[in-house]
N, CA, C and O atoms as CSV, one atom per row, in Angstrom:
chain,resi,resn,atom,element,x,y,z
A,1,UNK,N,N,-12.447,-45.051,-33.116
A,1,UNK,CA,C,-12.273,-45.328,-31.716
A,1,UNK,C,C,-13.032,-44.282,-30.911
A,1,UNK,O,O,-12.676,-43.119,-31.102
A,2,UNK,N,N,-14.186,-44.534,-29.894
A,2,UNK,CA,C,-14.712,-43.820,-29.089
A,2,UNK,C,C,-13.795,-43.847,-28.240
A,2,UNK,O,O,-13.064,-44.807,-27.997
A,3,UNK,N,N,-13.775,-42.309,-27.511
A,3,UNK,CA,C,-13.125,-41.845,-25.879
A,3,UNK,C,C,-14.291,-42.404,-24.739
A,3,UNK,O,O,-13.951,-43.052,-23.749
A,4,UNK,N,N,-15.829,-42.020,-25.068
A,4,UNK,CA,C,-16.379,-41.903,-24.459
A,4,UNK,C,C,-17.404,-42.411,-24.983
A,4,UNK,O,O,-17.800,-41.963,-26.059
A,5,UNK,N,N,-18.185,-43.643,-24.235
A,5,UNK,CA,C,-19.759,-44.444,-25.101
A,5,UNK,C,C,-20.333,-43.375,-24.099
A,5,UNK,O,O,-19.631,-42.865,-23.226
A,6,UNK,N,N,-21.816,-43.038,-24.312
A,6,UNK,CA,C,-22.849,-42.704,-23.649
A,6,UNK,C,C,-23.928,-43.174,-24.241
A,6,UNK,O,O,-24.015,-43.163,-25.468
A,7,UNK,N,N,-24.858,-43.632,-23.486
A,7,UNK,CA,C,-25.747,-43.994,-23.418
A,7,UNK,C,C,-27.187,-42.922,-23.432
A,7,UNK,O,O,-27.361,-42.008,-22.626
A,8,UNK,N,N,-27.995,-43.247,-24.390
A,8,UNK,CA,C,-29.156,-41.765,-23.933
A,8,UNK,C,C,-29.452,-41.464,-22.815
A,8,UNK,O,O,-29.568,-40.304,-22.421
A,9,UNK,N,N,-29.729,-43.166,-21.682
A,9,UNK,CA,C,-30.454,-42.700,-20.661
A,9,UNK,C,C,-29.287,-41.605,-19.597
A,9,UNK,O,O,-29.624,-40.714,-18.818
A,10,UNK,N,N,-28.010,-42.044,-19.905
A,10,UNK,CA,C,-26.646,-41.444,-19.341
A,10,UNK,C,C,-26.603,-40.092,-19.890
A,10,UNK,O,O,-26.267,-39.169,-19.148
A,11,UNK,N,N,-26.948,-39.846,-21.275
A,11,UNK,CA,C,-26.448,-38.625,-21.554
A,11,UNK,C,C,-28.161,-37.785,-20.652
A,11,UNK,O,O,-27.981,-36.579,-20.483
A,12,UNK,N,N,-28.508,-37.905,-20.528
A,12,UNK,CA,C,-30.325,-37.531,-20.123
A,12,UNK,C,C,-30.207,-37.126,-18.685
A,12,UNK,O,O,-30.708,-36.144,-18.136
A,13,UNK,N,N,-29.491,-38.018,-18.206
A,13,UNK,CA,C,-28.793,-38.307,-16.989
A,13,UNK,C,C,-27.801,-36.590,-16.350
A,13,UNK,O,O,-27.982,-35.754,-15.465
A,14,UNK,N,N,-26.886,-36.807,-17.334
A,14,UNK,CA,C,-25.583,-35.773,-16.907
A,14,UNK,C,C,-25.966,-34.472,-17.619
A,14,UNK,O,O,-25.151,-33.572,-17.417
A,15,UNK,N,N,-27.358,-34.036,-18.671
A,15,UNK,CA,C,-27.413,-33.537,-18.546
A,15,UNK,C,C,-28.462,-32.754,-17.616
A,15,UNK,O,O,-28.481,-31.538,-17.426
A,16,UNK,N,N,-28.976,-33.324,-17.297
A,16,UNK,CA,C,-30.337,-32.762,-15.762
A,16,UNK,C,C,-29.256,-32.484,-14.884
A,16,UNK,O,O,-29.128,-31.337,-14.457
A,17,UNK,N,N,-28.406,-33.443,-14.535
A,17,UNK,CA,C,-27.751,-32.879,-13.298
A,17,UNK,C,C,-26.833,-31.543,-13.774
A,17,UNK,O,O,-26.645,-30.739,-12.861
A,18,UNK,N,N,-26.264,-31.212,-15.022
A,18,UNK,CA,C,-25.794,-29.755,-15.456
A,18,UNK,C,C,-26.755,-29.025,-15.183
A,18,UNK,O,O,-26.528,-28.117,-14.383
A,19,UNK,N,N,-27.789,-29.125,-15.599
A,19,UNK,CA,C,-29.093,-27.888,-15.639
A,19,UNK,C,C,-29.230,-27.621,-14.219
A,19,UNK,O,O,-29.221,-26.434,-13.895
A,20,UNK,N,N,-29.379,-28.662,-13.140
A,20,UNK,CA,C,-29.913,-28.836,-11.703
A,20,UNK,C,C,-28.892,-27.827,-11.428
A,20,UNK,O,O,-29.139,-26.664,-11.110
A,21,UNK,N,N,-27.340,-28.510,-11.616
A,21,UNK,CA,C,-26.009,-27.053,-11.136
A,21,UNK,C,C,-26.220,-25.888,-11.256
A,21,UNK,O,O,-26.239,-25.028,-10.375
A,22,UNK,N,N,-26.452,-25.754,-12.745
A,22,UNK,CA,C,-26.642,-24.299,-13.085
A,22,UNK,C,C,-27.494,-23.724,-12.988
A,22,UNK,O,O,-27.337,-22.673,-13.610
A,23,UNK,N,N,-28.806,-23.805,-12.335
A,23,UNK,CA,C,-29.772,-23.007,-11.633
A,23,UNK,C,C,-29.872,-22.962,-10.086
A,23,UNK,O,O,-30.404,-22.146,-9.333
A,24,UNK,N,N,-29.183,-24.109,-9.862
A,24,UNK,CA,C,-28.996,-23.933,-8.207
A,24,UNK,C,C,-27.828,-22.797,-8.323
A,24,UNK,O,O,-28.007,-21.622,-8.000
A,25,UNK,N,N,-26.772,-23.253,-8.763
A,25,UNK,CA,C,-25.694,-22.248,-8.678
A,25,UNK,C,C,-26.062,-20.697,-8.976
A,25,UNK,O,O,-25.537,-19.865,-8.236
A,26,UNK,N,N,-26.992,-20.211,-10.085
A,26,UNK,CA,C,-27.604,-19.429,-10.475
A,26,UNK,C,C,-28.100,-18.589,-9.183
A,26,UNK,O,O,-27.805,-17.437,-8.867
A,27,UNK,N,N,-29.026,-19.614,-8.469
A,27,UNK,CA,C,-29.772,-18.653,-7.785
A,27,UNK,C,C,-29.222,-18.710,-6.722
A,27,UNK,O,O,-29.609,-17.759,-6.043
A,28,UNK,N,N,-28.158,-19.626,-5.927
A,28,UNK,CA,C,-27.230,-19.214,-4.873
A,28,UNK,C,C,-26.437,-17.759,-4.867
A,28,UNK,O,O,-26.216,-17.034,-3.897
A,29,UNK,N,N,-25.984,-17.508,-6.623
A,29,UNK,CA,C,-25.400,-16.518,-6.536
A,29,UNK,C,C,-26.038,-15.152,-6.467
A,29,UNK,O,O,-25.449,-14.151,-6.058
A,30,UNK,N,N,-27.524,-15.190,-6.980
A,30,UNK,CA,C,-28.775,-13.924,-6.423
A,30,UNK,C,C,-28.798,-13.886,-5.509
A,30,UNK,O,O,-28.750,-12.697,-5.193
A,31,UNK,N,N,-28.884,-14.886,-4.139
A,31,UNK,CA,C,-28.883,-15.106,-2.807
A,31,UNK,C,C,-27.861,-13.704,-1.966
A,31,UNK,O,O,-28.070,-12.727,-1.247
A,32,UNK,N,N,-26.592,-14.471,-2.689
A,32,UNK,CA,C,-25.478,-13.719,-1.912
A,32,UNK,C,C,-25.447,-12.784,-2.841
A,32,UNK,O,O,-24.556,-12.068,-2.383
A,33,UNK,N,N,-25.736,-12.355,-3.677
A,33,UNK,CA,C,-25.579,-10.760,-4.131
A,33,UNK,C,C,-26.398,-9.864,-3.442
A,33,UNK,O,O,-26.055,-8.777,-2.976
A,34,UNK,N,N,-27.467,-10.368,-3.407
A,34,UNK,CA,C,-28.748,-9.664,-2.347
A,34,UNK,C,C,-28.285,-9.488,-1.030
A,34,UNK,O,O,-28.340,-8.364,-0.531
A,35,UNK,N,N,-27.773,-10.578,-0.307
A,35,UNK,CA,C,-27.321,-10.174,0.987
A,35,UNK,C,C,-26.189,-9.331,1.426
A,35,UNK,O,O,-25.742,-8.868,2.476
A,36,UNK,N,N,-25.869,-9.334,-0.084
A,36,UNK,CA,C,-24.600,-8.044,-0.216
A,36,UNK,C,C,-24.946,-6.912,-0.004
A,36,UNK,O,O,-24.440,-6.029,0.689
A,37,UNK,N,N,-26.155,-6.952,-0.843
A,37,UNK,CA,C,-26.348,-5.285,-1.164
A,37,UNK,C,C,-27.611,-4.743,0.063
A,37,UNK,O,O,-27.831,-3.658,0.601
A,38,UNK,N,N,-28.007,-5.580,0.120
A,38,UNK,CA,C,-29.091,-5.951,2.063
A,38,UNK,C,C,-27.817,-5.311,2.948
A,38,UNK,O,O,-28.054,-4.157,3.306
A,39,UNK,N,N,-26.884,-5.681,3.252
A,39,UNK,CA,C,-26.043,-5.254,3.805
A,39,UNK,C,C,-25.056,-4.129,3.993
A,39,UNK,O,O,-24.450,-3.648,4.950
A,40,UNK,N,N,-25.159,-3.838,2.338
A,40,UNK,CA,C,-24.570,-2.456,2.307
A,40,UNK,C,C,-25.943,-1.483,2.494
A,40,UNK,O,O,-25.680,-0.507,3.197
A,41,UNK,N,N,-26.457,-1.496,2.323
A,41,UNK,CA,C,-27.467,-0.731,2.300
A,41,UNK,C,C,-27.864,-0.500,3.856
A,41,UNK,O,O,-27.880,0.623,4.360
A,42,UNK,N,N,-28.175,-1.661,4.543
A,42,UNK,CA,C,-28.129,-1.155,5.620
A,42,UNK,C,C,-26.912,-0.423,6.567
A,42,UNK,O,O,-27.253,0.056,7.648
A,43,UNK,N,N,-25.575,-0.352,6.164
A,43,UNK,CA,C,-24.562,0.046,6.574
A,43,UNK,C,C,-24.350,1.570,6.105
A,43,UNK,O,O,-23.808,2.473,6.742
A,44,UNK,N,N,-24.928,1.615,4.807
A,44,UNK,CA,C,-25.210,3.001,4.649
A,44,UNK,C,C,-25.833,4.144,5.212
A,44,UNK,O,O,-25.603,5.322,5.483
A,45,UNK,N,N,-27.107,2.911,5.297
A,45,UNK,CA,C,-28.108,3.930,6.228
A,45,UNK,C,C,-27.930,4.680,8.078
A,45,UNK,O,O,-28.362,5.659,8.687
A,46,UNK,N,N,-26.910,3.338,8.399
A,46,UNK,CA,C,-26.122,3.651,9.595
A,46,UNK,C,C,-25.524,4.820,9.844
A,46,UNK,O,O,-25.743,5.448,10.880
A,47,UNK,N,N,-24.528,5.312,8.706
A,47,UNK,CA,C,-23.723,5.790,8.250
A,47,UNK,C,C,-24.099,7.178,8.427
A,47,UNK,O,O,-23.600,7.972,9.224
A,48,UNK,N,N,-25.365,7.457,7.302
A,48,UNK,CA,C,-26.063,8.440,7.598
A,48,UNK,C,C,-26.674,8.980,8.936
A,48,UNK,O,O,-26.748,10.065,9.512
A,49,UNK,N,N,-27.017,7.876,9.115
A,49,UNK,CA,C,-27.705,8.386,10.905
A,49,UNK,C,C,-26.683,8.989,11.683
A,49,UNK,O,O,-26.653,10.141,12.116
A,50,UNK,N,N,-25.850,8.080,11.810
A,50,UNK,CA,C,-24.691,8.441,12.752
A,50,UNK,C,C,-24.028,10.237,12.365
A,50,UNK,O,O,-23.886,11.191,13.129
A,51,UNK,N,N,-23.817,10.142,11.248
A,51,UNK,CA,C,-23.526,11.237,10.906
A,51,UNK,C,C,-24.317,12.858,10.980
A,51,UNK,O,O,-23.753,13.948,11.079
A,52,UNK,N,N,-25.849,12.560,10.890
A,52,UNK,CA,C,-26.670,13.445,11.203
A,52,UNK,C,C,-27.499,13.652,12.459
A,52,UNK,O,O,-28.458,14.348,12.794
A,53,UNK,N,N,-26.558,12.570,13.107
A,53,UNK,CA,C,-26.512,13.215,14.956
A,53,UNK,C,C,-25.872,14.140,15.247
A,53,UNK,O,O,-24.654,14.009,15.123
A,54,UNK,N,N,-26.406,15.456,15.751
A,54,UNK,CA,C,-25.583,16.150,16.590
A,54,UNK,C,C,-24.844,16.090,17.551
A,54,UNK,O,O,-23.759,16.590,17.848
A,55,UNK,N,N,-25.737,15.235,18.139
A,55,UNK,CA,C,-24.803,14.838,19.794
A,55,UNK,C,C,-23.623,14.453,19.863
A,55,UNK,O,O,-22.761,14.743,20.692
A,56,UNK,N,N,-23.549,13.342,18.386
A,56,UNK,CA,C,-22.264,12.457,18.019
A,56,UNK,C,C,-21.081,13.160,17.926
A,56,UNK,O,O,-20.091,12.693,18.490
A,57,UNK,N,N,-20.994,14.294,17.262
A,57,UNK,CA,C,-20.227,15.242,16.485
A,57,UNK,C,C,-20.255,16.486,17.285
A,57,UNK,O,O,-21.384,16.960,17.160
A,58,UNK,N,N,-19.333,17.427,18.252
A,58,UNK,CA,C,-19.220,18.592,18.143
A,58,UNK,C,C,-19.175,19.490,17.101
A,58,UNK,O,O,-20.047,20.341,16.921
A,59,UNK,N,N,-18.202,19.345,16.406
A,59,UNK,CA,C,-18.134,20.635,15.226
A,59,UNK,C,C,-18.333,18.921,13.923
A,59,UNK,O,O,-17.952,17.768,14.125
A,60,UNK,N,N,-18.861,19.354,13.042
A,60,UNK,CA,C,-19.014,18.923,11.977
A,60,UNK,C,C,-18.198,19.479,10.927
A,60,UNK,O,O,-18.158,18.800,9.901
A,61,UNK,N,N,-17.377,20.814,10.941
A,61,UNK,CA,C,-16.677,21.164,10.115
A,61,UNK,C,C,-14.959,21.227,10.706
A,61,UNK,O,O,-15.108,21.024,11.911
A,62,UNK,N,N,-14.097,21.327,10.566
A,62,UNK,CA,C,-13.210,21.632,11.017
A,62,UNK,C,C,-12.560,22.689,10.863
A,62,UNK,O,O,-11.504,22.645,11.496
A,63,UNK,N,N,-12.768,23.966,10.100
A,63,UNK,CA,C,-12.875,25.464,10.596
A,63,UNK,C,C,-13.412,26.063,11.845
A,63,UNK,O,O,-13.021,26.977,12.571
A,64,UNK,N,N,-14.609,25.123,11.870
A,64,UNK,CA,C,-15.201,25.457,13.327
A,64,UNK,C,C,-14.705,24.747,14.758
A,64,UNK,O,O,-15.264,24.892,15.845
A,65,UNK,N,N,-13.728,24.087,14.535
A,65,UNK,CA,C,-13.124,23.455,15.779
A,65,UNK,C,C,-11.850,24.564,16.253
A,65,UNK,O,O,-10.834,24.883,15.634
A,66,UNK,N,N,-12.351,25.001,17.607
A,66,UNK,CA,C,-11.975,26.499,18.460
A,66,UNK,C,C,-9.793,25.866,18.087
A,66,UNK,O,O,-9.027,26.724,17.648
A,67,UNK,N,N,-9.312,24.560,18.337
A,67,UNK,CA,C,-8.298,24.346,18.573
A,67,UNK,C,C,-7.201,24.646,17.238
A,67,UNK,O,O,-5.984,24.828,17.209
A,68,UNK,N,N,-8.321,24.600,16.102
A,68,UNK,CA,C,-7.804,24.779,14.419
A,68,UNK,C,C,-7.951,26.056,14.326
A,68,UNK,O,O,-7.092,26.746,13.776
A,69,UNK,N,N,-8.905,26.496,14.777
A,69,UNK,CA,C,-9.012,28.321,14.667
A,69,UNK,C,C,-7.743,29.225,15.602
A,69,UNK,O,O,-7.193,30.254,15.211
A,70,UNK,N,N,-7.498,28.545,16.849
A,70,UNK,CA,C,-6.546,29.052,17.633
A,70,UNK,C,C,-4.773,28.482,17.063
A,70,UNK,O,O,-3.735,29.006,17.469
A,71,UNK,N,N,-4.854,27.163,15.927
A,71,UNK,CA,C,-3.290,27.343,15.318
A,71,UNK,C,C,-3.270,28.145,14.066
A,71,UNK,O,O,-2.136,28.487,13.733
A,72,UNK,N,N,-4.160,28.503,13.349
A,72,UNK,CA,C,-4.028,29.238,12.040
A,72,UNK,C,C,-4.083,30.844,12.765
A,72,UNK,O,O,-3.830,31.739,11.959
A,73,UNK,N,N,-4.393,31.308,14.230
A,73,UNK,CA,C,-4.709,32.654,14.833
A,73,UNK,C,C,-3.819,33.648,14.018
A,73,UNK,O,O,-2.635,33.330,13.910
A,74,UNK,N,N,-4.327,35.077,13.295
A,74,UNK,CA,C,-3.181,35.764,13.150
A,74,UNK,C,C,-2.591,36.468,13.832
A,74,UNK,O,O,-1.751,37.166,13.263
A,75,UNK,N,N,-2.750,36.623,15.396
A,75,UNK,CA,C,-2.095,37.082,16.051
A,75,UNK,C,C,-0.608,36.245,16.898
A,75,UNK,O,O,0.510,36.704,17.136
A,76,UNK,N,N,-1.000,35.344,17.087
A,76,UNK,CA,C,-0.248,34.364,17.769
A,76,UNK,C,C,-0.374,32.766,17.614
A,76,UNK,O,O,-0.083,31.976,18.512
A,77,UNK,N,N,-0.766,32.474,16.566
A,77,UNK,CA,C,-1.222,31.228,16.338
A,77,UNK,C,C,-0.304,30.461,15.477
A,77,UNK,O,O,-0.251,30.886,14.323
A,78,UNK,N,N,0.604,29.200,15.810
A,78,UNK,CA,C,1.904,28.787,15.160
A,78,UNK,C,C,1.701,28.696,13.632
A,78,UNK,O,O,2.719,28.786,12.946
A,79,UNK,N,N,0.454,28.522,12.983
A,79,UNK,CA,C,0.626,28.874,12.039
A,79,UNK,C,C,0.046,30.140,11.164
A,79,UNK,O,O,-0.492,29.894,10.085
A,80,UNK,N,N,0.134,31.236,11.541
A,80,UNK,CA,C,-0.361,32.508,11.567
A,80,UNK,C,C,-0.252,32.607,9.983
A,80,UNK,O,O,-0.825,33.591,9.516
A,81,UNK,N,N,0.165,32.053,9.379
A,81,UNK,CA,C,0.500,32.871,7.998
A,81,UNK,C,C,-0.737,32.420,6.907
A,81,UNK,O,O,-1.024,32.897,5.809
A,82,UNK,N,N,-1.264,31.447,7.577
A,82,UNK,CA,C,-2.684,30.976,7.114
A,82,UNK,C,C,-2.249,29.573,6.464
A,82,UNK,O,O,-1.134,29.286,6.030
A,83,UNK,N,N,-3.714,28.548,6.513
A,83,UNK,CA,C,-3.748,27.402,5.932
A,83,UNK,C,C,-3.038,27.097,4.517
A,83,UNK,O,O,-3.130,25.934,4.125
A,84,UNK,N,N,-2.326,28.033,3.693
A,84,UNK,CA,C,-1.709,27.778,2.806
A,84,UNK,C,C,-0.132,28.401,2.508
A,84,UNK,O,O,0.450,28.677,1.459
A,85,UNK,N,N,0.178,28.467,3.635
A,85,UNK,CA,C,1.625,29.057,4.366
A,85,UNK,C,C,2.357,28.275,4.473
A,85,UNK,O,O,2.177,27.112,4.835
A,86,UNK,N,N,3.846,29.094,3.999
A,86,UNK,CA,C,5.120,27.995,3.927
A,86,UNK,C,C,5.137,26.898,5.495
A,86,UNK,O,O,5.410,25.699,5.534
A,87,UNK,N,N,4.791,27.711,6.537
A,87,UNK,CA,C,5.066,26.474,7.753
A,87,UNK,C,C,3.667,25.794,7.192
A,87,UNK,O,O,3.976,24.605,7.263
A,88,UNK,N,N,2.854,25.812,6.882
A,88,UNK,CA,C,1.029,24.725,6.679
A,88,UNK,C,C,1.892,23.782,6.119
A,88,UNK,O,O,2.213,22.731,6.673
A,89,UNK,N,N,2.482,24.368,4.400
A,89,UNK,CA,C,2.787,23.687,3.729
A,89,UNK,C,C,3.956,22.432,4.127
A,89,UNK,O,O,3.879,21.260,3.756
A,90,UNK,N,N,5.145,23.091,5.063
A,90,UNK,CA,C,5.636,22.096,5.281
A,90,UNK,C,C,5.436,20.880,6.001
A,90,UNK,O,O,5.828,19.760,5.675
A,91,UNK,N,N,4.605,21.303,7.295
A,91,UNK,CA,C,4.461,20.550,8.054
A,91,UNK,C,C,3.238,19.904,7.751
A,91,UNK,O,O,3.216,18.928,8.502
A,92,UNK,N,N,2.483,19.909,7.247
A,92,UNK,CA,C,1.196,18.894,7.051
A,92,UNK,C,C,1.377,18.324,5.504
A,92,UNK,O,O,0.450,17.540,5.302
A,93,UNK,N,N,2.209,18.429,4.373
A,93,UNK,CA,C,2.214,17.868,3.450
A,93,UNK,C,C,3.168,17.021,3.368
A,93,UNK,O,O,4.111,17.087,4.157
A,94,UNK,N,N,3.091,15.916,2.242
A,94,UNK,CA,C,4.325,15.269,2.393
A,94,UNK,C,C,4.910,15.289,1.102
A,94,UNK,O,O,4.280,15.868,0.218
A,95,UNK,N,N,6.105,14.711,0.803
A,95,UNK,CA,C,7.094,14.981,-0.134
A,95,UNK,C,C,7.283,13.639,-0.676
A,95,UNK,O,O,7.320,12.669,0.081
A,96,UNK,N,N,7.423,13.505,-2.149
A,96,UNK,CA,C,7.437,11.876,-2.705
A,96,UNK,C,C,9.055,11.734,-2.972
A,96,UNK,O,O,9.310,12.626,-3.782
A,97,UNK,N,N,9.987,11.184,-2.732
A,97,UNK,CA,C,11.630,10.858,-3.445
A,97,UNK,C,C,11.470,9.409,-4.138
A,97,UNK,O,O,10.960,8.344,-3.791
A,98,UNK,N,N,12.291,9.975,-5.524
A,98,UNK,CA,C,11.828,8.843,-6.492
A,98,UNK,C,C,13.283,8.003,-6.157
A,98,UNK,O,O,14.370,8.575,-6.083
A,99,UNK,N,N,13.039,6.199,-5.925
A,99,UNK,CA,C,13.845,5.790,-5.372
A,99,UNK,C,C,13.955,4.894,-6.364
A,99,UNK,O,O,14.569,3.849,-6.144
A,100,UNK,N,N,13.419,5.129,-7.543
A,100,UNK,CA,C,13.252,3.743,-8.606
A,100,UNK,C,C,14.523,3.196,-9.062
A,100,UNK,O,O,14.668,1.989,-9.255
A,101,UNK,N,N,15.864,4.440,-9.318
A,101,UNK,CA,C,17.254,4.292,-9.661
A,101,UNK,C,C,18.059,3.095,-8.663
A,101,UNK,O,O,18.677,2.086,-9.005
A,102,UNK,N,N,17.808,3.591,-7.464
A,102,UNK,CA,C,18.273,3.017,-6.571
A,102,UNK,C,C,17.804,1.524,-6.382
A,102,UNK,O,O,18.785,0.782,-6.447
A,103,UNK,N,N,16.785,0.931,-6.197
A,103,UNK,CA,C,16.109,-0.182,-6.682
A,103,UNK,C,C,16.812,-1.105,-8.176
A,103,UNK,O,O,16.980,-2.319,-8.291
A,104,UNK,N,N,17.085,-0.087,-9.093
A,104,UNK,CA,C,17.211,-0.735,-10.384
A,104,UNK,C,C,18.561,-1.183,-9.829
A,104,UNK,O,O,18.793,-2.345,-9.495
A,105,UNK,N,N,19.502,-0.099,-9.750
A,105,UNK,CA,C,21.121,-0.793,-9.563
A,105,UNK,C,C,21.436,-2.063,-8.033
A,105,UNK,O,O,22.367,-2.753,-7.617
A,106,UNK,N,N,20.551,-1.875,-7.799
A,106,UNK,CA,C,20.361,-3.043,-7.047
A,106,UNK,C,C,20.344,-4.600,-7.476
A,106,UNK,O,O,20.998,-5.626,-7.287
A,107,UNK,N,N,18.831,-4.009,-8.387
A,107,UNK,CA,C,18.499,-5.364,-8.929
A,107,UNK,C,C,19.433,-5.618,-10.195
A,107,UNK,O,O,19.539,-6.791,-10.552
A,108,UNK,N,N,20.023,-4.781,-10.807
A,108,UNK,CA,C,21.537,-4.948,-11.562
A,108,UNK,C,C,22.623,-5.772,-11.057
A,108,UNK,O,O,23.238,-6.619,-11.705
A,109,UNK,N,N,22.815,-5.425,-9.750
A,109,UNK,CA,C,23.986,-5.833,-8.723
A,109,UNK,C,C,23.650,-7.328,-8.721
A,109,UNK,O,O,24.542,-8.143,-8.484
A,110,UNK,N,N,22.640,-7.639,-8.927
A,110,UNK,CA,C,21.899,-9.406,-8.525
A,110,UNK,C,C,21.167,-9.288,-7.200
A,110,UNK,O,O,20.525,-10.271,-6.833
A,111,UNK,N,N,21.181,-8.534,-6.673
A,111,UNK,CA,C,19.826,-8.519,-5.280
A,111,UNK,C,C,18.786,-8.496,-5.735
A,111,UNK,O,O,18.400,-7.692,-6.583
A,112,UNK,N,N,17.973,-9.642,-5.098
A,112,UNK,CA,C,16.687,-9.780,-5.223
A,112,UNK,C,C,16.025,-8.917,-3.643
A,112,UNK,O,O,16.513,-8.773,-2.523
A,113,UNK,N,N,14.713,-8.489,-4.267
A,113,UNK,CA,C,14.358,-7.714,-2.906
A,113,UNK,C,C,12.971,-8.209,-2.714
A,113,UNK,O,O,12.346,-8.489,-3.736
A,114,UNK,N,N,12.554,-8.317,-1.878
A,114,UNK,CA,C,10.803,-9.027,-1.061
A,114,UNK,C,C,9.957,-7.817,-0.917
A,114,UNK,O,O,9.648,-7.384,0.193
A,115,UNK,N,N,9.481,-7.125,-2.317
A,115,UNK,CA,C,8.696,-5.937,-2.258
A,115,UNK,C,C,6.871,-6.756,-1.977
A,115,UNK,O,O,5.880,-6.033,-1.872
């Protein structure tokens, strides 16, 4: 029992139009890879420019910004004890609490949660 008769001129047929797919498809997908990288590339180059304007940028470093130099001050500067000082440390870092326990006996309890 055949599933499927084909015919030569049919099979001759379906397969040109595979080949036709797969080189059109082929080179559609060079197309848009190129305009990908056309694109990043020019976004890069933006990137750079922008960045190696002076005008754009006052301080380029942030040691050199007068307002960071005047909070680390050691005379009077709130954080006087320097960039790696218990107040630096507290206030600009953050702290991770592992909440995974809490989650589990949850989902123990039968709560489902919409993470």
């Amino acid at each position: 029992m055949k599933l499927l008769h084909l015919t030569r001129r049919g099979f001759l047929r379906a397969t040109g139009l595979a080949c036709g797919y797969a080189v059109l498809g082929l080179n559609m997908t060079k197309e848009a890879v190129a305009a990908a990288m056309e694109f990043v590339a020019k976004r890069q180059e933006k990137v750079y420019e922008a960045d190696s304007d002076d005008k754009l940028y006052e301080y380029k470093k942030s040691q050199d910004n007068p307002m960071i130099v005047a909070l680390y001050d050691k005379q009077d500067g709130f954080l006087h004890e320097g960039p790696c000082g218990h107040m630096s440390h507290h206030l600009l870092h953050t702290h991770y609490d592992d909440r995974s326990a809490a989650v589990k006996a949850l989902k123990a309890k039968g709560i489902k949660l919409a993470l």
